[in-house]
C-alpha positions in Angstrom: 1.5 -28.5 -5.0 2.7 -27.4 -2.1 4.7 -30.8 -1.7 7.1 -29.5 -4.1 10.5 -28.1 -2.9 10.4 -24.7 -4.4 6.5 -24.3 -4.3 6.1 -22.0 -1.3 9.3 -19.8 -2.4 7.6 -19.5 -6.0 4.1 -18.4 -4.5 5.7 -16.0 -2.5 7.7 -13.8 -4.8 4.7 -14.2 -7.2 2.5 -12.4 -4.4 5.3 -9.5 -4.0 5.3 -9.5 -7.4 1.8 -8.0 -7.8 2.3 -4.9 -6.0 5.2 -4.0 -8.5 3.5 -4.6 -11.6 0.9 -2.7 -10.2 2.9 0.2 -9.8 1.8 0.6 -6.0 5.4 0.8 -4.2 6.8 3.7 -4.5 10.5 4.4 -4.8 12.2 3.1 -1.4 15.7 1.4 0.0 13.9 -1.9 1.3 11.4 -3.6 -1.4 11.8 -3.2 -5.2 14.1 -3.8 -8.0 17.1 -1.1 -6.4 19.6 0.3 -8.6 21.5 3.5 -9.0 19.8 3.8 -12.0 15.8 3.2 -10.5 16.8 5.1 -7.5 17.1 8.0 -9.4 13.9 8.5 -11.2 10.4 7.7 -10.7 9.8 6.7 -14.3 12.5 4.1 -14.2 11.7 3.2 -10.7 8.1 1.7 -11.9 9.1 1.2 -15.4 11.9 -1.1 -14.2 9.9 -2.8 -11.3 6.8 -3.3 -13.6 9.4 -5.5 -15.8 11.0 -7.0 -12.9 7.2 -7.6 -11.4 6.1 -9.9 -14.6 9.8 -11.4 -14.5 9.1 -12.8 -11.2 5.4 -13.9 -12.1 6.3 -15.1 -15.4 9.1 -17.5 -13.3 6.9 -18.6 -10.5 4.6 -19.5 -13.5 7.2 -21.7 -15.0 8.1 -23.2 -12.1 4.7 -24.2 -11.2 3.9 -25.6 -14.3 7.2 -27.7 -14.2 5.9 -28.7 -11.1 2.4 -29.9 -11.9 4.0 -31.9 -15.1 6.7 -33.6 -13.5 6.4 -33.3 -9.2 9.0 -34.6 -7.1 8.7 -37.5 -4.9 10.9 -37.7 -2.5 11.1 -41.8 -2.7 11.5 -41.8 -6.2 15.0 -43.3 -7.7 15.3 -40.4 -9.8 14.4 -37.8 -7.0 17.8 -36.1 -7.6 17.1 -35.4 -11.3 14.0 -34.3 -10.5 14.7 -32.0 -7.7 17.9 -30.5 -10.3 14.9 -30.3 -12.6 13.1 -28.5 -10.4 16.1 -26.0 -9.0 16.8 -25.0 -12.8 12.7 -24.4 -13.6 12.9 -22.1 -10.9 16.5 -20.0 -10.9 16.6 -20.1 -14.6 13.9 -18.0 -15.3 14.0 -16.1 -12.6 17.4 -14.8 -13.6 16.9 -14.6 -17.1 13.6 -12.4 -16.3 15.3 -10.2 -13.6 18.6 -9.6 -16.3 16.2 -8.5 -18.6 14.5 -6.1 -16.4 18.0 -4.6 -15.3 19.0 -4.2 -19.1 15.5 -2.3 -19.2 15.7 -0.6 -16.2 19.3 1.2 -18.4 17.4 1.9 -21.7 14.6 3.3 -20.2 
């Protein structure tokens, strides 16, 4: 698994993931999801980084099951698809997931 281009990337922000959906970080200017808007409240702050938390997971998931299902091989004639393929199973989620948490980050 850990052959695969963006599996160490995806394992990492899942494991700095946990401590946010946890609610263990506490409001700070270095590690979290940082806005004006979280800055400003502790409810928002955890509320916000809780969603932002599963986001992440929820992506590195993805990711790692596109991964398993389709891995890239470097010698492969079609290694460029599958790398794209790989790229979008990654970044799309992940920014999909982290918009969401921003828009709830506002309402909450």
């Amino acid at each position: 698994m850990l052959t695969q281009p963006f599996a160490l990337p995806a394992a990492i922000l899942f494991l700095l993931a946990i401590p946010l959906v946890l609610g263990l970080i506490p409001r700070n200017r270095f590690y979290g999801m940082r806005t004006q808007t979280t800055l400003s409240d502790d409810r928002r702050w955890y509320a916000a980084n809780r969603a932002a938390g599963v986001a992440i997971m929820l992506a590195s998931g993805v990711y790692g099951a596109v991964a398993m299902a389709w891995p890239y091989e470097r010698a492969a004639s079609d290694s460029i698809w599958t790398w794209g393929m790989h790229l979008a199973a990654f970044v799309v989620p992940l920014v999909a997931g982290l918009s969401v948490a921003h828009r709830y980050a506002k309402r909450v």
